[in-house]
C-alpha beads as a LAMMPS data file, in Angstrom:
LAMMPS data file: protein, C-alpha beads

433 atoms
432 bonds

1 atom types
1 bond types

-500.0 500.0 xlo xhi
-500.0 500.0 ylo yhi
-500.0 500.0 zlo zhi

Masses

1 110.0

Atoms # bond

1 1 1 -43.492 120.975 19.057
2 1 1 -41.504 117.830 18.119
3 1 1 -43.116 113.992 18.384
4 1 1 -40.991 111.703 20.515
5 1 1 -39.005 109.140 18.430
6 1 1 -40.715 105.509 18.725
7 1 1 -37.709 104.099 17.924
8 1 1 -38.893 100.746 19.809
9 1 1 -42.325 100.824 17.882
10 1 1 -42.296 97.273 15.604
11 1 1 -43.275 99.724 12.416
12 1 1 -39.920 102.064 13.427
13 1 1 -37.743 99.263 11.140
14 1 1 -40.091 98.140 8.732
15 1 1 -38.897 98.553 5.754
16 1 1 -42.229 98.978 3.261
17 1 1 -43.507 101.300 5.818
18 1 1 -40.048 103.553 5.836
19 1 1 -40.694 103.979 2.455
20 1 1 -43.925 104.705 2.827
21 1 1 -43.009 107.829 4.667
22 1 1 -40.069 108.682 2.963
23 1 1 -42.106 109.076 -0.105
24 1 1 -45.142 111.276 1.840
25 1 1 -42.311 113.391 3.092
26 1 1 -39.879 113.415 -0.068
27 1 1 -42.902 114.678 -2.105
28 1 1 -43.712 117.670 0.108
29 1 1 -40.627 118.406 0.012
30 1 1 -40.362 118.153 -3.761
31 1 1 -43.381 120.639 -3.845
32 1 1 -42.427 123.065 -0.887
33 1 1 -38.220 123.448 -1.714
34 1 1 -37.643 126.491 0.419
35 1 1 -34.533 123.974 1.846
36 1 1 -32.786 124.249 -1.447
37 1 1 -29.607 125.931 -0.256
38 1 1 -29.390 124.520 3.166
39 1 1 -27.566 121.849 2.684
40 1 1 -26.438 119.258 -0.146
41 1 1 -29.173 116.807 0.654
42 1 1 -32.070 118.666 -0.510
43 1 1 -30.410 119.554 -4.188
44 1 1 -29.981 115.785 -3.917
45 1 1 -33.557 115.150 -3.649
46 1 1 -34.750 117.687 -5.837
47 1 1 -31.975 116.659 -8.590
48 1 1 -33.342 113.359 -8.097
49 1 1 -37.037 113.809 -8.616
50 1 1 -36.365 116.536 -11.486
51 1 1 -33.746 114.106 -13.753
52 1 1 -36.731 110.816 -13.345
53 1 1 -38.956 110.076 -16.483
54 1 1 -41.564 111.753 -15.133
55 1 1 -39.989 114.929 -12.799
56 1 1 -42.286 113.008 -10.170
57 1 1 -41.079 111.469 -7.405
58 1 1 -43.451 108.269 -8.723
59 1 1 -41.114 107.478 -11.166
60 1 1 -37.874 107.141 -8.775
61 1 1 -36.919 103.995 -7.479
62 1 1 -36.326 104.337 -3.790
63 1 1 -32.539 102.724 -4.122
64 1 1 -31.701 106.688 -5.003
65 1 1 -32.656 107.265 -1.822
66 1 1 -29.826 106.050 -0.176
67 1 1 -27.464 109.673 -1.077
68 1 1 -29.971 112.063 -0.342
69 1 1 -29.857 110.454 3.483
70 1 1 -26.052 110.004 2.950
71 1 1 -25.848 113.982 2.972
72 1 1 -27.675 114.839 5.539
73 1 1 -25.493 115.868 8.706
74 1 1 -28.407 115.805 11.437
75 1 1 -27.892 119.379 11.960
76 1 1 -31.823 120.208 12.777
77 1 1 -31.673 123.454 10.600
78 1 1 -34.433 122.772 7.961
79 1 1 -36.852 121.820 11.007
80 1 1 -35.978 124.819 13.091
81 1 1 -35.628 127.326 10.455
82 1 1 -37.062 126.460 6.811
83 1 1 -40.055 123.519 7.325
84 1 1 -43.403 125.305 6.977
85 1 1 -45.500 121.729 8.100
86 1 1 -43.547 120.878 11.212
87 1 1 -45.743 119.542 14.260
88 1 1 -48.697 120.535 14.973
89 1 1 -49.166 121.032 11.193
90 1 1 -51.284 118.343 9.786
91 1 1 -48.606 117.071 7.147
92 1 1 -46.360 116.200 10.375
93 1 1 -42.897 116.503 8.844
94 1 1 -39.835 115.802 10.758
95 1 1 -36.874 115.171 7.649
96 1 1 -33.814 115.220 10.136
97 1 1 -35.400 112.145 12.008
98 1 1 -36.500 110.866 9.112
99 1 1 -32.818 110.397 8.082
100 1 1 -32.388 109.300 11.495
101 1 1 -34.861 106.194 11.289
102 1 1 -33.637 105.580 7.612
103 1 1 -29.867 105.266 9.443
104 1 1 -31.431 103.000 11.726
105 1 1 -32.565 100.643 9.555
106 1 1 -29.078 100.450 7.901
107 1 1 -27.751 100.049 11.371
108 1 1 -29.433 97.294 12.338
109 1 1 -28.931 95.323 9.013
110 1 1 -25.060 95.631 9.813
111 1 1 -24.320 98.350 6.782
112 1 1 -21.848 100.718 9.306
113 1 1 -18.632 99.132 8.756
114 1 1 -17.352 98.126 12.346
115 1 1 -14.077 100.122 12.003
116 1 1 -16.596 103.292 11.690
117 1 1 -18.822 102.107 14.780
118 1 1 -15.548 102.309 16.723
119 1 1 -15.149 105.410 15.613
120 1 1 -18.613 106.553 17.025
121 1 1 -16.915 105.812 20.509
122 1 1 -15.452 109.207 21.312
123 1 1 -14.976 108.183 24.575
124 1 1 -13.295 105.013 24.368
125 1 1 -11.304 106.273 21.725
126 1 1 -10.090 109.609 23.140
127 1 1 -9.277 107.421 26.799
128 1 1 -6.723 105.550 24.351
129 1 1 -5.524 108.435 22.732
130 1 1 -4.310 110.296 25.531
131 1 1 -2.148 107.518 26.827
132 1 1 -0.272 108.135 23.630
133 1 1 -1.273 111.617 22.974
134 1 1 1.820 112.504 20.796
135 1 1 2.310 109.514 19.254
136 1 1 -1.537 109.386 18.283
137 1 1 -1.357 113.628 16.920
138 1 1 1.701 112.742 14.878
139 1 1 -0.178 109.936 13.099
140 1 1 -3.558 111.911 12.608
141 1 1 -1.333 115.179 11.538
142 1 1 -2.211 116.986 8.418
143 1 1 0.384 116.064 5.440
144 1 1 1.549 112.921 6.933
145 1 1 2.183 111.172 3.685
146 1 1 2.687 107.960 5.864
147 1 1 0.029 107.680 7.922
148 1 1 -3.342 109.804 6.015
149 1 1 -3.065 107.286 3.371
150 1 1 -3.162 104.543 5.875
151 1 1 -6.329 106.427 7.733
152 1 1 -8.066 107.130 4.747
153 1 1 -8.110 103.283 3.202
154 1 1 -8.970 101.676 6.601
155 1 1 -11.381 104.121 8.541
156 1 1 -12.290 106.152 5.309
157 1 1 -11.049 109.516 6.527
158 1 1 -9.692 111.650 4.192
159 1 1 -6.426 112.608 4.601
160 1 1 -6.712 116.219 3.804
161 1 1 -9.172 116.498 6.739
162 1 1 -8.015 118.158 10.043
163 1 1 -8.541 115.691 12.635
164 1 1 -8.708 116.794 16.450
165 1 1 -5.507 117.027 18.743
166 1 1 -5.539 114.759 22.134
167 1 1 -4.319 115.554 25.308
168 1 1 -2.715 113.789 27.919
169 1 1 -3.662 115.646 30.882
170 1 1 -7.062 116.056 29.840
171 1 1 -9.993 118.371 31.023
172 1 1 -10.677 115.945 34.360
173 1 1 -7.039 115.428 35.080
174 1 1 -6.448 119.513 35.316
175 1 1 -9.386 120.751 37.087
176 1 1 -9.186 118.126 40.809
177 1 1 -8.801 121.553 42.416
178 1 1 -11.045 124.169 43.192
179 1 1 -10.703 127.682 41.859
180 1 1 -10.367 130.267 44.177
181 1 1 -14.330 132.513 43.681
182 1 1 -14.921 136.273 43.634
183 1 1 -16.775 136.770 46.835
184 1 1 -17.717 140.078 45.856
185 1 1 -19.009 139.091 42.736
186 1 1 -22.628 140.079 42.354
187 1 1 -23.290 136.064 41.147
188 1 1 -21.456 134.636 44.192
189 1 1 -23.394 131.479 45.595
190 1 1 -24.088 130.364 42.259
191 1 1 -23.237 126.550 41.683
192 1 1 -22.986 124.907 38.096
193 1 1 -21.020 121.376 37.027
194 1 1 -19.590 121.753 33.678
195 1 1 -20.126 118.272 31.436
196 1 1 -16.659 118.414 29.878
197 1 1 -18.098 116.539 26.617
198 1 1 -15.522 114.197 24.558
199 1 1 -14.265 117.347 22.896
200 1 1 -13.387 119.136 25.698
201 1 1 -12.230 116.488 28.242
202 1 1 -9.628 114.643 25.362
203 1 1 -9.229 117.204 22.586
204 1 1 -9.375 120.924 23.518
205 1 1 -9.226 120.922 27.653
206 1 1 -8.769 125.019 27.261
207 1 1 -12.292 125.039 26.622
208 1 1 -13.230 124.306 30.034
209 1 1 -10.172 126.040 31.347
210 1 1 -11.391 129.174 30.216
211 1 1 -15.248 128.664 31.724
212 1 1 -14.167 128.088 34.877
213 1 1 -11.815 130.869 35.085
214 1 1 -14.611 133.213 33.857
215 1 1 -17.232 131.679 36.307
216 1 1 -15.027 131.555 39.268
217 1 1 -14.011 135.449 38.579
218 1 1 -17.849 136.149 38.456
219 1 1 -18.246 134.444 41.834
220 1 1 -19.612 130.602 40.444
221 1 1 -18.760 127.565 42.012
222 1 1 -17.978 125.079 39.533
223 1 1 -16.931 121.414 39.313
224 1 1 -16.500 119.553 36.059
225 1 1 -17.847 115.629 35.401
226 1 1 -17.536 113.430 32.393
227 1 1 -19.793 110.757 33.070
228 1 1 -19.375 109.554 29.636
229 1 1 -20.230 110.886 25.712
230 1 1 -23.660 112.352 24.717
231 1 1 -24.208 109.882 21.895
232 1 1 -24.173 112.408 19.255
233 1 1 -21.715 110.128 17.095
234 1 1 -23.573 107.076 17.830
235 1 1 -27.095 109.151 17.034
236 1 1 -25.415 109.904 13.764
237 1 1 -24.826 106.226 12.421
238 1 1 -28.301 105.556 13.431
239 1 1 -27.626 103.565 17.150
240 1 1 -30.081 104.958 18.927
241 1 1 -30.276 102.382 21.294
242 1 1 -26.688 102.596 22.662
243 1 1 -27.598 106.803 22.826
244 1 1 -30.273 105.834 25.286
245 1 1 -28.119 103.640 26.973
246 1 1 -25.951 106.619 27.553
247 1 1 -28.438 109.388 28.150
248 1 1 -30.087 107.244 30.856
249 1 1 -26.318 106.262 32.377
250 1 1 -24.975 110.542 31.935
251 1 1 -28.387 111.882 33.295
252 1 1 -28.509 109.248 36.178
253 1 1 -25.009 110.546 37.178
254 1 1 -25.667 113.914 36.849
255 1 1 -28.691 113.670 38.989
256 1 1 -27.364 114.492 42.063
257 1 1 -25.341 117.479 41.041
258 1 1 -28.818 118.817 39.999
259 1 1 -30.418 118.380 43.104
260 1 1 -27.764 120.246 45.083
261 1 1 -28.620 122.982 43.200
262 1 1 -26.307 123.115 40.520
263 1 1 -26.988 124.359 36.704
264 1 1 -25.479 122.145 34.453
265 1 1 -23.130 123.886 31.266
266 1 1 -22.124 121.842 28.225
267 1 1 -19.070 123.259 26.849
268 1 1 -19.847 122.213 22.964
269 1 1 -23.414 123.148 21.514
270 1 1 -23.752 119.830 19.258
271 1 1 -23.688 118.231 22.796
272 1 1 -26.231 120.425 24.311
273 1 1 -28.292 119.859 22.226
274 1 1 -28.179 116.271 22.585
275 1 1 -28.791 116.545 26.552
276 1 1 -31.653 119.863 25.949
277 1 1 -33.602 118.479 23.284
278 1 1 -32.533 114.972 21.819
279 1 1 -32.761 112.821 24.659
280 1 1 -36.186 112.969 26.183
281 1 1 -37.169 112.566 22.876
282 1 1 -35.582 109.290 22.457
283 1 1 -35.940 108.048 26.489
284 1 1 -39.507 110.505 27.067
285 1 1 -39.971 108.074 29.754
286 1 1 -36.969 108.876 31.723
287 1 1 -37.280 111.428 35.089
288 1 1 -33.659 112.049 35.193
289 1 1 -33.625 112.773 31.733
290 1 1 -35.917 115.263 31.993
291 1 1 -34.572 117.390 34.533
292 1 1 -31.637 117.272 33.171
293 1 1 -32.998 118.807 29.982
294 1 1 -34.336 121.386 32.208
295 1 1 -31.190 122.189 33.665
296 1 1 -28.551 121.740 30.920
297 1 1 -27.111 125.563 29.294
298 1 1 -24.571 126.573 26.449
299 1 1 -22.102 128.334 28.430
300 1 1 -22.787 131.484 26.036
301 1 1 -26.514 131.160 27.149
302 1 1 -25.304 130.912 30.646
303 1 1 -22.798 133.760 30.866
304 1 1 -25.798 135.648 28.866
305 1 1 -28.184 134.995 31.289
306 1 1 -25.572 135.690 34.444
307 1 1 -25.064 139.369 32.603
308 1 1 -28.452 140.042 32.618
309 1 1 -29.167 139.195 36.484
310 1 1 -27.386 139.577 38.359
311 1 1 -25.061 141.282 36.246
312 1 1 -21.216 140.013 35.193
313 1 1 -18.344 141.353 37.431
314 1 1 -16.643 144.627 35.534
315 1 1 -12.997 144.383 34.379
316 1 1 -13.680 143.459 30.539
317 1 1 -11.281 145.119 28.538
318 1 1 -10.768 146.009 24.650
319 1 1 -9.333 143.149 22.531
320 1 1 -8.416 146.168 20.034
321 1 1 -8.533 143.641 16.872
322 1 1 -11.506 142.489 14.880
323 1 1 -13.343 139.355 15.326
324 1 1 -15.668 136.409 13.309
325 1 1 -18.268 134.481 15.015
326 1 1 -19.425 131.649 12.982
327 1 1 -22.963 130.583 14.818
328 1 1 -22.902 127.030 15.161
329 1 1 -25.808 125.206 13.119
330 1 1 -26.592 122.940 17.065
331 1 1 -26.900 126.120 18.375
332 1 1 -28.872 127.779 16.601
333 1 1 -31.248 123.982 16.894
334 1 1 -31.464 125.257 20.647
335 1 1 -33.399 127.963 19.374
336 1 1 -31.968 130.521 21.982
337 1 1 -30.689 132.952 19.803
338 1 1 -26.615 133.935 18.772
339 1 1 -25.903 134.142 22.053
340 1 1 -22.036 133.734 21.092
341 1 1 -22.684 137.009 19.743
342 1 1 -24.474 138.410 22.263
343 1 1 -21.661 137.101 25.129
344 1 1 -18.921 139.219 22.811
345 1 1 -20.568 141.882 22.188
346 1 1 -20.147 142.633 25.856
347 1 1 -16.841 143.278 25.517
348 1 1 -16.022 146.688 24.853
349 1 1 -15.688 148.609 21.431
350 1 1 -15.566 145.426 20.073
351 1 1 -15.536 144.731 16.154
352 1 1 -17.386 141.943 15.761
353 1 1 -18.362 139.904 12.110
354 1 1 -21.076 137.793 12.437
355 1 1 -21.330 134.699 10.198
356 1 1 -25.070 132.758 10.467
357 1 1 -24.549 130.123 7.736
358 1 1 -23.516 125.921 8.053
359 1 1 -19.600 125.583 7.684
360 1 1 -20.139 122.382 6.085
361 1 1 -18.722 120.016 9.014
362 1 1 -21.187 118.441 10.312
363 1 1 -19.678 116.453 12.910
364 1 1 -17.536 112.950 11.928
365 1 1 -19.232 113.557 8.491
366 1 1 -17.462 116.733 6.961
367 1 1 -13.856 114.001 7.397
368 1 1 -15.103 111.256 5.887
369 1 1 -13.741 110.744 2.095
370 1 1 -16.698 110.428 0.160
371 1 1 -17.853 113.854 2.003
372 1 1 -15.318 115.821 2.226
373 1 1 -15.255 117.802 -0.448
374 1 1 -19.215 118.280 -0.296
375 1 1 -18.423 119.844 3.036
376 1 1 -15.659 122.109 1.850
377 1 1 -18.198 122.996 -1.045
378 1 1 -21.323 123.624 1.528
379 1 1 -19.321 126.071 3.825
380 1 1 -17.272 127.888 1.103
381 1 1 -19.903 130.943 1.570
382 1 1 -18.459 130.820 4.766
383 1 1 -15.414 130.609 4.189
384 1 1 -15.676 133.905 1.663
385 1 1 -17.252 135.429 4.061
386 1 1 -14.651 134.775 6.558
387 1 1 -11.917 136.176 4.275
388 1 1 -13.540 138.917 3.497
389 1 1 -13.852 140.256 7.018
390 1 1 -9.663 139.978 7.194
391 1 1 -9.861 139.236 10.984
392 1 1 -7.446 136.881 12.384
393 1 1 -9.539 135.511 15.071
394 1 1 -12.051 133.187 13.499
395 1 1 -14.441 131.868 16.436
396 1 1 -17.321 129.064 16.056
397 1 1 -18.991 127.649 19.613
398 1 1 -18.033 124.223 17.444
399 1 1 -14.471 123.857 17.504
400 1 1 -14.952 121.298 14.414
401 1 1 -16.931 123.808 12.293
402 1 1 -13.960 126.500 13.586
403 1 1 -11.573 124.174 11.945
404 1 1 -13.123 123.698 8.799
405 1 1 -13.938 127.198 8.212
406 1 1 -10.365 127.530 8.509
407 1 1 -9.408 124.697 6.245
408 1 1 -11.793 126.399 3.680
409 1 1 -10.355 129.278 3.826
410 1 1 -7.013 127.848 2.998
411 1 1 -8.570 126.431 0.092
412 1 1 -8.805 129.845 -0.945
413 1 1 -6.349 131.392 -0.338
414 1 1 -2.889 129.597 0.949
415 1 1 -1.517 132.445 2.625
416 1 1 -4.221 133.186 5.056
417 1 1 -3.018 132.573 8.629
418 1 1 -6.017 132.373 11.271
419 1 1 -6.756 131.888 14.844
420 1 1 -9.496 129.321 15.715
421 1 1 -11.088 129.501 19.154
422 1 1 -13.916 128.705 21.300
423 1 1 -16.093 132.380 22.148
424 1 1 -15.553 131.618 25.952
425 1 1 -11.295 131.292 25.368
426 1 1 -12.184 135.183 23.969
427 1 1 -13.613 136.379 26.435
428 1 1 -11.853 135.085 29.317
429 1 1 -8.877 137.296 27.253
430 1 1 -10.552 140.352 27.451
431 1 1 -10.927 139.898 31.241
432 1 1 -7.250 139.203 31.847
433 1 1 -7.602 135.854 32.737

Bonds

1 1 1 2
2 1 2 3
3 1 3 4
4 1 4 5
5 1 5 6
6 1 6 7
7 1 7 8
8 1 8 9
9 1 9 10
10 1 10 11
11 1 11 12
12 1 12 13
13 1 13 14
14 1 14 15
15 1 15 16
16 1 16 17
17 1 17 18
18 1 18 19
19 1 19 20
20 1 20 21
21 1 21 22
22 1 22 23
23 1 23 24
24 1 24 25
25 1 25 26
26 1 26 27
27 1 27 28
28 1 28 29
29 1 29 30
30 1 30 31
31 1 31 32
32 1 32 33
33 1 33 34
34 1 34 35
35 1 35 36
36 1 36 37
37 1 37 38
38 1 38 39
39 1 39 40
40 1 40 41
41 1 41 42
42 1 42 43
43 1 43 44
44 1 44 45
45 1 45 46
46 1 46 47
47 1 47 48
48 1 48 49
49 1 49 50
50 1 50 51
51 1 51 52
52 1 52 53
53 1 53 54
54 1 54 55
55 1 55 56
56 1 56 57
57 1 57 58
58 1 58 59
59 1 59 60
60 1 60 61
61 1 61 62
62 1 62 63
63 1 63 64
64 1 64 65
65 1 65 66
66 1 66 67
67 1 67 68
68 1 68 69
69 1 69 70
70 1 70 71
71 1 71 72
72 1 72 73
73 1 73 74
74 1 74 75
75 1 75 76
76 1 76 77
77 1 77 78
78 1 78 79
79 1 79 80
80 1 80 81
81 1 81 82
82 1 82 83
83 1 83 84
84 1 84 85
85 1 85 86
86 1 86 87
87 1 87 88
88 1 88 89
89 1 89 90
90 1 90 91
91 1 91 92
92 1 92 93
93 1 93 94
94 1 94 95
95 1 95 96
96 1 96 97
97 1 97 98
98 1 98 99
99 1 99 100
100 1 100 101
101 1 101 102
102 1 102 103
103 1 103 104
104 1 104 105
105 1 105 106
106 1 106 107
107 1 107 108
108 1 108 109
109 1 109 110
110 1 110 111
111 1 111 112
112 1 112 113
113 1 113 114
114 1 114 115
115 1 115 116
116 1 116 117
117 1 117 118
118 1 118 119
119 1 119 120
120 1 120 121
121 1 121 122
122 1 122 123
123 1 123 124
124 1 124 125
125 1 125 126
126 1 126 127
127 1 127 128
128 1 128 129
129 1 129 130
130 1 130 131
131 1 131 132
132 1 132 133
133 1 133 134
134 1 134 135
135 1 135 136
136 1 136 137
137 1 137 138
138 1 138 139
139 1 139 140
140 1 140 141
141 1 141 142
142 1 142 143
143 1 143 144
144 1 144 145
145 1 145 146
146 1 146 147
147 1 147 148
148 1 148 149
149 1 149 150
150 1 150 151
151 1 151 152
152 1 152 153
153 1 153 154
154 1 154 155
155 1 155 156
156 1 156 157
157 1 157 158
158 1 158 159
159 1 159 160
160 1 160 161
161 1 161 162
162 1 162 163
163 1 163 164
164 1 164 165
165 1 165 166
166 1 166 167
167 1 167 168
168 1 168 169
169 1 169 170
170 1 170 171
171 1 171 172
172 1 172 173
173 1 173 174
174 1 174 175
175 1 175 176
176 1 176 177
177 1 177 178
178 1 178 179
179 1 179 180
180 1 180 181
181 1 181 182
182 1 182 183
183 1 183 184
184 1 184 185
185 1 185 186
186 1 186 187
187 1 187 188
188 1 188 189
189 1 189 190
190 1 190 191
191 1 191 192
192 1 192 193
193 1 193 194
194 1 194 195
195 1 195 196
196 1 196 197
197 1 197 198
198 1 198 199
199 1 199 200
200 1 200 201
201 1 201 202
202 1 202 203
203 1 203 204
204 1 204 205
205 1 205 206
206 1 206 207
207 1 207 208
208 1 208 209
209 1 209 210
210 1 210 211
211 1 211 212
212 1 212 213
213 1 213 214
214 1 214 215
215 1 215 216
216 1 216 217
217 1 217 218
218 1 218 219
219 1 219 220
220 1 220 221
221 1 221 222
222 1 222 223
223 1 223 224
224 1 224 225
225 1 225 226
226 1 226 227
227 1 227 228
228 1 228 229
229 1 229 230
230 1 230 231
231 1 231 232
232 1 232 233
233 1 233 234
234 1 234 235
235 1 235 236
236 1 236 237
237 1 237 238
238 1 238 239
239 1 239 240
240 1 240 241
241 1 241 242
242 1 242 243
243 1 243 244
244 1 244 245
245 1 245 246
246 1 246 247
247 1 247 248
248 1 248 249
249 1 249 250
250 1 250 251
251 1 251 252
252 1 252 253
253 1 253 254
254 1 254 255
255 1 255 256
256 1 256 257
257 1 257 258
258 1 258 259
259 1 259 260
260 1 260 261
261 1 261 262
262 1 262 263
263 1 263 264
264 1 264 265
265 1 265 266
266 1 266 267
267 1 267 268
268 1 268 269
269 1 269 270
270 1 270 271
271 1 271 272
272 1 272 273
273 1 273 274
274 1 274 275
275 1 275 276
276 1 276 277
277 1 277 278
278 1 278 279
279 1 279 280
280 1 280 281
281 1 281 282
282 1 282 283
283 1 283 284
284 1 284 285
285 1 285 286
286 1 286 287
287 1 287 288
288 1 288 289
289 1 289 290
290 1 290 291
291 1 291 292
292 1 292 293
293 1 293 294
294 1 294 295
295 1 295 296
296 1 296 297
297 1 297 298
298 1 298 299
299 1 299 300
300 1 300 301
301 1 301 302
302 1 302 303
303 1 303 304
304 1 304 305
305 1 305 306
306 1 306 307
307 1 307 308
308 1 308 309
309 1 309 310
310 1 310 311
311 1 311 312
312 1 312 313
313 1 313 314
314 1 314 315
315 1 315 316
316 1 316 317
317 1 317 318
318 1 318 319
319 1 319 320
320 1 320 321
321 1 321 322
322 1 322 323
323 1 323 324
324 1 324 325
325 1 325 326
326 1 326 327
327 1 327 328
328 1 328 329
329 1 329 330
330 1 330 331
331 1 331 332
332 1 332 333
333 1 333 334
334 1 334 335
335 1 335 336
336 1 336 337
337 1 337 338
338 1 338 339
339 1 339 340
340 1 340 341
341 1 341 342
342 1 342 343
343 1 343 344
344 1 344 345
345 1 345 346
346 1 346 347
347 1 347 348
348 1 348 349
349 1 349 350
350 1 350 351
351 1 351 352
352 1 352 353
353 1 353 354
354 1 354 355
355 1 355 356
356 1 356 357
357 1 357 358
358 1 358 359
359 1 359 360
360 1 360 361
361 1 361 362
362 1 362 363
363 1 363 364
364 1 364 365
365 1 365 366
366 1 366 367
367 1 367 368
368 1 368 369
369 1 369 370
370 1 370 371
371 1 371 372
372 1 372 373
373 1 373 374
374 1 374 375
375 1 375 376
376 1 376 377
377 1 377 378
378 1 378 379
379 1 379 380
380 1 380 381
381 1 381 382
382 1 382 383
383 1 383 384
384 1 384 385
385 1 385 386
386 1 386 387
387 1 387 388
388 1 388 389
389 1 389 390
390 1 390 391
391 1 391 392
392 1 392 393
393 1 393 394
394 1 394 395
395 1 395 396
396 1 396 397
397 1 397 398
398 1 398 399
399 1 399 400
400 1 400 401
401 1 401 402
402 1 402 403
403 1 403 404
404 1 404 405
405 1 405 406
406 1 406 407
407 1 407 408
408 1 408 409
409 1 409 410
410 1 410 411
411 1 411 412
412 1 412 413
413 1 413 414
414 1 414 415
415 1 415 416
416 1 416 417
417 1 417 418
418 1 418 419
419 1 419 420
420 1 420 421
421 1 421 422
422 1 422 423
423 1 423 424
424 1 424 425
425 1 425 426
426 1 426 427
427 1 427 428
428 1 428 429
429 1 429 430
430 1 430 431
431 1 431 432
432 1 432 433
């Protein structure tokens, strides 16, 4: 179970009673330390605690607190996979909202820099972008000498870090038609709106491209909606109350969609997550909210669940090369399984490397300059791992943790050439679409 966030509670900002819990939590964690290669904020913590006068956490000052929250990447993992004393276990421990509250403090004391909260506006950002879409993907481009240096000294991005492309004609702008649907299809009558998500409407439309083609093929009706971002940017830099301004603004708009009857897919798992599991525990209060939590899949867990009744239409073909699936860490939060995985390994004879590890990314952190190199260092087991399997398709559900892992790979060898991709741009391949 998981406690709702009382982010409106007086006591949520306090500062003397943060630190009360910081220290109850740091100091289980200090005596537990299964989390020690999760991530680089527990090493942090325990480095921390081990190099103070007394190897207690007593004897640290709570200012070296601030880079142990400074790593974290809100990724869920250590409650979802490591943390023995989670709810309903008496010690109560919740460390990624922990980091979340500590964030919020900072927040509201004005410590994000405002260049940073703007940012944290995906949407506003990537509705600018695409007006000047190759004017914008010149400037972000990898090796521009005369604009990365620029970047990196006013927003703080590092200059070696791949940035997403934008689009002009984005994910809304190409899909005003209907496809035509598979009437024999065995899941024909089936209705689901795809939530294009920043990511997919402004930076990677083939995304959603792909999941429609593979839902309309199998019969599924599908429209796609971009009410407006999931927050997850904004959740990161600790605004929670502009992410429950937007969860109660998407889910309100999304409403009726549900109640025709239609499942809802998000395309990118970190956003998902946001609209499964974050949400109604930040607006518990809120019907729409709910039900949309109820209704919201990956599309891996959809097509997964479509395969298994009524059954996918037939026509998937060999790819005849090897693949890596890197199993994003927001996915695996949704505790549903690799279903990435599962969704290729219906394709036939297919060779198929599974990677179960964090790339490193996490989100607008892994590109900022005083992380990136802790991300590079966090996911090079996955990026050895990725090398070793020689494939050239190199797939992660997050197309940010796919470009990383490639990036880190790089970093190890120069001359490796790789294909990033979304699962679902796979598999519409292998049927022919």
């Amino acid at each position: 179970m998981r406690h709702t966030i009382d982010w409106t509670h007086p006591d949520y900002l306090n500062p003397e009673k943060l630190d009360e819990e910081m220290r109850r939590v740091f100091d289980i964690c200090h005596g537990c330390r299964r989390c020690f290669n999760l991530c680089d904020t527990f090493p942090r913590l325990f480095d921390l605690i081990d190099g103070s006068s007394t190897g207690e956490l007593e004897s640290v000052e709570s200012i070296g607190f601030a880079p142990v929250v400074e790593a974290c990447t809100l990724c869920d993992l250590c409650y979802m996979s490591k943390c023995p004393y989670i709810p309903p276990h008496e010690f109560n421990l919740d460390f990624p909202h922990l980091m979340l509250r500590y964030r919020a403090l900072e927040f509201s004391t004005g410590k994000v820099p405002p260049l940073r909260k703007v940012m944290a506006r995906t949407d506003v950002t990537g509705t600018l972008a695409k007006a000047v879409a190759p004017l914008a993907n010149w400037a972000t481009k990898e090796g521009n000498a005369l604009t990365r240096p620029l970047l990196e000294k006013t927003l703080g991005v590092h200059r070696d870090a791949a940035l997403p492309k934008f689009h002009s004609k984005t994910l809304l702008r190409q899909t005003r038609e209907p496809l035509p649907l598979n009437k024999v299809a065995a899941a024909y009558g089936r209705k689901a709106v795809i939530y294009a998500t920043c990511y997919g409407n402004y930076n990677d439309p083939k995304i959603g491209l792909a999941t429609r083609k593979v839902l309309a093929h199998n019969g599924v009706e599908t429209e796609v909606v971009y009410p407006g971002c999931c927050g997850m940017p904004l959740l990161e830099q600790g605004n929670i109350a502009a992410v429950a301004k937007a969860a109660r603004w998407v889910a309100a708009e999304l409403r009726s969609w549900i109640d025709r009857g239609y499942e809802v897919i998000a395309l990118v798992p970190s956003c998902a997550l946001m609209l499964k599991s974050e949400w109604p525990l930040i607006v518990p209060d809120d019907e729409n909210v709910r039900l949309l939590s109820d209704a919201t899949r990956d599309i891996a867990e959809y097509l997964v669940a479509l395969s298994k009744d009524p059954g996918l239409t037939t026509g998937i073909q060999p790819l005849n090369e090897g693949i890596t699936i890197h199993i994003a860490c927001h996915a695996r939060a949704q505790n549903i399984g690799q279903k990435a995985a599962e969704l290729l390994r219906l394709i036939p004879d297919i060779d198929l490397q599974v990677m179960e590890r964090c790339s490193g990314h996490g989100g607008a952190w892994g590109v900022m300059v005083e992380n990136f190199d802790v991300a590079l260092k966090v996911g090079k087991p996955v990026a050895q791992q990725a090398l070793k399997t020689r494939n050239r398709l190199v797939l992660s559900e997050c197309p940010l943790a796919a470009t990383h892992i490639r990036q880190g790979m790089e970093k190890l060898d120069e001359k490796v050439r790789v294909e990033e991709a979304h699962p679902i741009e796979i598999f519409a391949r292998a049927y022919g679409l």
